[in-house]
C-alpha atoms as one frame of an Amber mdcrd trajectory, in Angstrom:
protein
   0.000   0.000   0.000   1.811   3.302  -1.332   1.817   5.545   1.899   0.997
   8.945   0.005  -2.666   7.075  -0.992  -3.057   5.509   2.065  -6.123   8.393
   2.574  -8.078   8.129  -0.878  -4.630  10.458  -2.611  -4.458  12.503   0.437
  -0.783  12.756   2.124  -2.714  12.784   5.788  -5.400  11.169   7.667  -8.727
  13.783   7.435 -11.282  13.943   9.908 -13.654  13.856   6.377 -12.457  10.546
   5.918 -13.137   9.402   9.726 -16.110  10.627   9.547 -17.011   8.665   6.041
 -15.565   5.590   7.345 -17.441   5.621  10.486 -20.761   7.234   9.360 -21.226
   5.372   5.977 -21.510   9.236   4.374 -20.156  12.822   4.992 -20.761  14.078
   7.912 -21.094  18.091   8.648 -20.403  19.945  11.895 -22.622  22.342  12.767
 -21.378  25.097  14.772 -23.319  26.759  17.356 -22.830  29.245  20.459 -24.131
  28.639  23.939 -21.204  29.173  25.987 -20.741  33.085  26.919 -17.434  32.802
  28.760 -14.625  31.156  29.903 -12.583  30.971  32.833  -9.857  33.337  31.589
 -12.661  36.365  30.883 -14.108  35.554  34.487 -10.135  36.312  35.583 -10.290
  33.408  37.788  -7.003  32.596  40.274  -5.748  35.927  38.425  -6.346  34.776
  35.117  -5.649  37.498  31.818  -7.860  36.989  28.554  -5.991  35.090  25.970
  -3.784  37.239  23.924  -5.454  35.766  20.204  -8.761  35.519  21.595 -11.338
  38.070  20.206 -14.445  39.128  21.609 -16.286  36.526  19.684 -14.405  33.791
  21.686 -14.205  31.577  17.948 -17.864  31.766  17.208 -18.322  30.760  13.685
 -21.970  32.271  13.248 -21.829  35.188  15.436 -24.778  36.522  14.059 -26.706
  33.549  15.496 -25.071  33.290  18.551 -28.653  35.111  20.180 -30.871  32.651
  18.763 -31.824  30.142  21.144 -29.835  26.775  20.642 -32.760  25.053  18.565
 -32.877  28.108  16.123 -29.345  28.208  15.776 -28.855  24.533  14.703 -32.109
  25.255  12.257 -30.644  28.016  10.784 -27.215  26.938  10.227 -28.341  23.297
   9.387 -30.586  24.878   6.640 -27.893  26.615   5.510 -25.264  24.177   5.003
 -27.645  21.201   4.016 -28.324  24.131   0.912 -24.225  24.708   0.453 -22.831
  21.194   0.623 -26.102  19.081   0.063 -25.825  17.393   3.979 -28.127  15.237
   5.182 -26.452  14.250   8.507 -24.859  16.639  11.343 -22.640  16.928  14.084
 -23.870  19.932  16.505 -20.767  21.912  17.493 -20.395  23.204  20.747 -17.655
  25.703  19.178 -17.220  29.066  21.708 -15.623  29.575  24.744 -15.714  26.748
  26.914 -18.289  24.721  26.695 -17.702  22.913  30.050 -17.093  25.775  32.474
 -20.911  26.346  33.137 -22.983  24.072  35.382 -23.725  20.493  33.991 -27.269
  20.557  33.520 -27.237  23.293  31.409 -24.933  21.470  29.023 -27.353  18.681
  29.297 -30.714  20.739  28.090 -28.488  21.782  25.126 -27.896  18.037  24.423
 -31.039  17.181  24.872 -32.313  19.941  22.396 -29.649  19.034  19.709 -31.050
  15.323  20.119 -34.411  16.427  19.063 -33.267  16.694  15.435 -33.236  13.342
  13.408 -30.433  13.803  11.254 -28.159  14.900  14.305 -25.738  11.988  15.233
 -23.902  13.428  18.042 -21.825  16.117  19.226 -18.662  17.688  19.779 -17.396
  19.807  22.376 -14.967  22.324  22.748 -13.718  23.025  26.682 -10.049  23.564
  28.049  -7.865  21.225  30.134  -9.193  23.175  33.453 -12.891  22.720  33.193
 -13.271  19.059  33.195 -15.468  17.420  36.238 -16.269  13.905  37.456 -20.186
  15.198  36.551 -19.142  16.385  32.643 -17.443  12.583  32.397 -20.876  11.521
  33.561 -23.189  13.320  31.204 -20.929  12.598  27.912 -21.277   8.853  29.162
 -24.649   8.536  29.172 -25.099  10.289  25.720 -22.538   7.643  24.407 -24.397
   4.604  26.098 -27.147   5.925  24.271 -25.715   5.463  21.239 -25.051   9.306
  19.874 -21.012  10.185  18.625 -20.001  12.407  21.426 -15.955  14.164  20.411
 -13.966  16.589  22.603 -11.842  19.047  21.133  -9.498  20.162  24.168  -7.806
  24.180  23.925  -4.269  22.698  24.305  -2.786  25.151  22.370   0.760  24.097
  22.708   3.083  22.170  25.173   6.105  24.380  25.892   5.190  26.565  29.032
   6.808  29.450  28.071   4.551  30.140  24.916   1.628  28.639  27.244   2.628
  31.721  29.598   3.372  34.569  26.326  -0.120  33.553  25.598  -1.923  33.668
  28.910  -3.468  30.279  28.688  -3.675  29.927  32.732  -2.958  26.521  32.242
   0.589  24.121  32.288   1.053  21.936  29.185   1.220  19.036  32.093  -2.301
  20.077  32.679  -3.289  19.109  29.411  -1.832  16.143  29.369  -2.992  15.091
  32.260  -6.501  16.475  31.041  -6.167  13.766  27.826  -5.794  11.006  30.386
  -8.575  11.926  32.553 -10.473  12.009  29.731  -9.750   9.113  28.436  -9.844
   7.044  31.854 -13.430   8.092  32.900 -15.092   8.348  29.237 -12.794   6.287
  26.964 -15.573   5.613  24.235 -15.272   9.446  23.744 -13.689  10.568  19.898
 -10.367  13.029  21.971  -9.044  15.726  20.064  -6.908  18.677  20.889  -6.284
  22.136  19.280  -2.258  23.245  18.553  -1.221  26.984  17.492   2.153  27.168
  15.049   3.464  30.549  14.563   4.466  30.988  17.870   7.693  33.668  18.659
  10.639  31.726  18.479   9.110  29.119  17.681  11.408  26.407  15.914  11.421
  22.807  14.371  12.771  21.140  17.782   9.466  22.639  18.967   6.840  21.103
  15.786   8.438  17.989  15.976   8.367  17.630  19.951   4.617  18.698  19.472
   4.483  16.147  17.143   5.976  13.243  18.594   4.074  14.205  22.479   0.417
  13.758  20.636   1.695  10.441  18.886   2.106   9.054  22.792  -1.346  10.393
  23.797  -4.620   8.457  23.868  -6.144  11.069  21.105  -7.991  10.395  18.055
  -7.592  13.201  16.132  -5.756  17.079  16.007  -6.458  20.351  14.664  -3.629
  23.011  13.922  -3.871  26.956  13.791  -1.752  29.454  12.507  -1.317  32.109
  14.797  -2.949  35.480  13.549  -3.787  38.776  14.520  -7.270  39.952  15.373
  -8.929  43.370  16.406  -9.350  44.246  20.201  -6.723  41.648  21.194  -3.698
  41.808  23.475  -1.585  40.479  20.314  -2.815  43.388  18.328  -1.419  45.760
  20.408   1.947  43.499  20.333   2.013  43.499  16.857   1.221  47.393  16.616
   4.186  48.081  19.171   6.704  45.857  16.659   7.303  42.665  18.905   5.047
  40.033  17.099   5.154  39.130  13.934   2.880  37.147  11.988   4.127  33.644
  10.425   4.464  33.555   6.896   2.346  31.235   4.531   5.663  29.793   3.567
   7.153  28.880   6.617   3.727  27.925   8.532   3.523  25.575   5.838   6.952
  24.270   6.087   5.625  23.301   9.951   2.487  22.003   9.029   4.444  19.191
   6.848   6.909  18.730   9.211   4.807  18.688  11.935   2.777  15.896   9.933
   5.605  14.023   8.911   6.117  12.957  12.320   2.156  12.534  13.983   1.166
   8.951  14.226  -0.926   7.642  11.034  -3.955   7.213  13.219  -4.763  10.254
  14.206  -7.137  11.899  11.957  -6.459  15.617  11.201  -9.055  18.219  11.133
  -7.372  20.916   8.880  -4.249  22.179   7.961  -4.469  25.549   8.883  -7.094
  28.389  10.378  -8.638  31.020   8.563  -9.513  34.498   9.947 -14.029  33.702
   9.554 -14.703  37.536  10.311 -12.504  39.341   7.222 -12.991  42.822   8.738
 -11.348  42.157  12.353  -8.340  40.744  10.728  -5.363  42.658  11.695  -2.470
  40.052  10.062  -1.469  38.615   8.022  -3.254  38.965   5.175  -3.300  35.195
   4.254  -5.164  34.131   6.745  -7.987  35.496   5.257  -7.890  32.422   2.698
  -8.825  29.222   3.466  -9.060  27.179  -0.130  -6.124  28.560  -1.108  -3.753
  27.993   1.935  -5.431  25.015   1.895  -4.402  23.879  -1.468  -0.838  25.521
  -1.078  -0.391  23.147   1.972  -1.475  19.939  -0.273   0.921  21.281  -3.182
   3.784  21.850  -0.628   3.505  18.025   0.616   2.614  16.463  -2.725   5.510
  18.497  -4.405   8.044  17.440  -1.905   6.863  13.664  -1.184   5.753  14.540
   2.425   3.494  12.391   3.841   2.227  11.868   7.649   3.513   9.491   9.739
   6.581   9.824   7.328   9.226  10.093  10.071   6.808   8.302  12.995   8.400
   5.318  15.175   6.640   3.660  17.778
């Protein structure tokens, strides 16, 4: 079996394919917003507001986000079963932290989501210091009863320092730590986790040890950002006073292959890079703005250079 068509001509494992393999058909995530906060905007145990993190806290549909849940998933659902042609969803509990209010409020929203016949499940998007014995709880009952349930954990990245220049108010041994909680009190749960690249001094040492920590974890799949600047943040005001600058396309791409080249086959990626959804509250760089493109540049790069992932993994 060649390795670069190992995924259907794809030179990595995406979470399209997972999806396809495990749902019989394409499945689409629907993104929603329910969570208003998180514990870095409460400034809990002294905490600062991430220096990325925008007032929309990664809300995809911002315009929705004051619907109530049901007429969000409606609305969007509509929406992309028009685009893409989708008959079956995912709801996405996408902003904020999804975990850091009480329990049975996340459990009315799953209940609500479950109302809708072509919704298989959901996924979940909290940080490695809002996990409970009670949210293990709920997401196990959901899975006994037979819906998908994934959780996309805000690692970020594993090297304190950067974890401190971005005012996580969290230790990279909290998220791993976090992954094995996880996946000791609800192991049928699909684990993910979220990286940045583009990070100041960041350097290949630092991609490949990123690379090489999730191979050892008990995850399922990743999802990598590129760093990038948005309006009203801390990082604006960095990049305004001349001490951040923005990755290029070039080199974030260079660590997105390299990065892949040494991830473990299995783990299923969800993109390759982040785009900036709200054009107007971009600050930089400017290619962030694109996601088809960067997204095709990123195939070329790998296909062009006979980069595939898992190239350089050993277990």
């Amino acid at each position: 079996m060649s390795k670069v068509t190992h995924w259907n001509g794809f030179p990595y494992y995406p979470i399209s394919q997972f999806y396809k393999n495990k749902f019989g058909e394409k499945v689409y995530k629907v993104p929603i917003s329910v969570a208003q906060t998180c514990p870095n905007r409460e400034g809990l145990k002294g905490m600062k507001v991430c220096n990325f993190c925008d007032v929309w806290g990664s809300a995809a549909f911002p315009e929705f986000r004051d619907l109530e849940i049901k007429n969000q998933i409606i609305v969007t659902k509509d929406r992309m079963g028009k685009r893409f042609n989708a008959n079956k969803f995912l709801v996405y509990f996408q902003a904020y932290t999804n975990t850091f209010s009480k329990t049975s409020q996340l459990k009315k929203q799953f209940d609500i989501a479950s109302e809708f016949d072509d919704v298989l499940g959901f996924v979940v998007g909290t940080r490695p210091d809002c996990l409970s014995q009670a949210v293990f709880e709920l997401w196990n009952e959901y899975l006994d009863k037979g819906y998908f349930l994934s959780v996309e954990l805000g690692v970020q990245s594993f090297d304190e320092k950067q974890l401190l220049w971005m005012d996580r108010g969290h230790t990279a041994e909290l998220s791993v730590k976090a992954v094995e909680r996880i996946r000791k009190n609800s192991p049928k749960v699909d684990l993910g986790i979220h990286l940045m690249f583009g990070l100041p001094g960041e350097t290949d040492e630092d991609i490949i040890m990123a690379a090489k920590k999730c191979s050892e974890l008990p995850i399922d799949n990743v999802k990598i950002h590129n760093l990038h600047v948005l309006k009203n943040t801390t990082l604006e005001e960095d990049f305004n006073a001349g001490e951040f600058k923005p990755i290029s396309r070039e080199e974030y791409t260079r660590h997105a292959g390299l990065f892949l080249q040494h991830l473990r086959p299995g783990i299923a990626v969800h993109r390759l890079a982040a785009v900036a959804s709200r054009h107007e509250e971009l600050v930089a760089p400017e290619w962030a703005k694109s996601k088809l493109d960067n997204y095709q540049y990123i195939l070329d790069y790998m296909k062009d250079n006979s980069l595939y992932q898992g190239q350089h993994f050993s277990s």
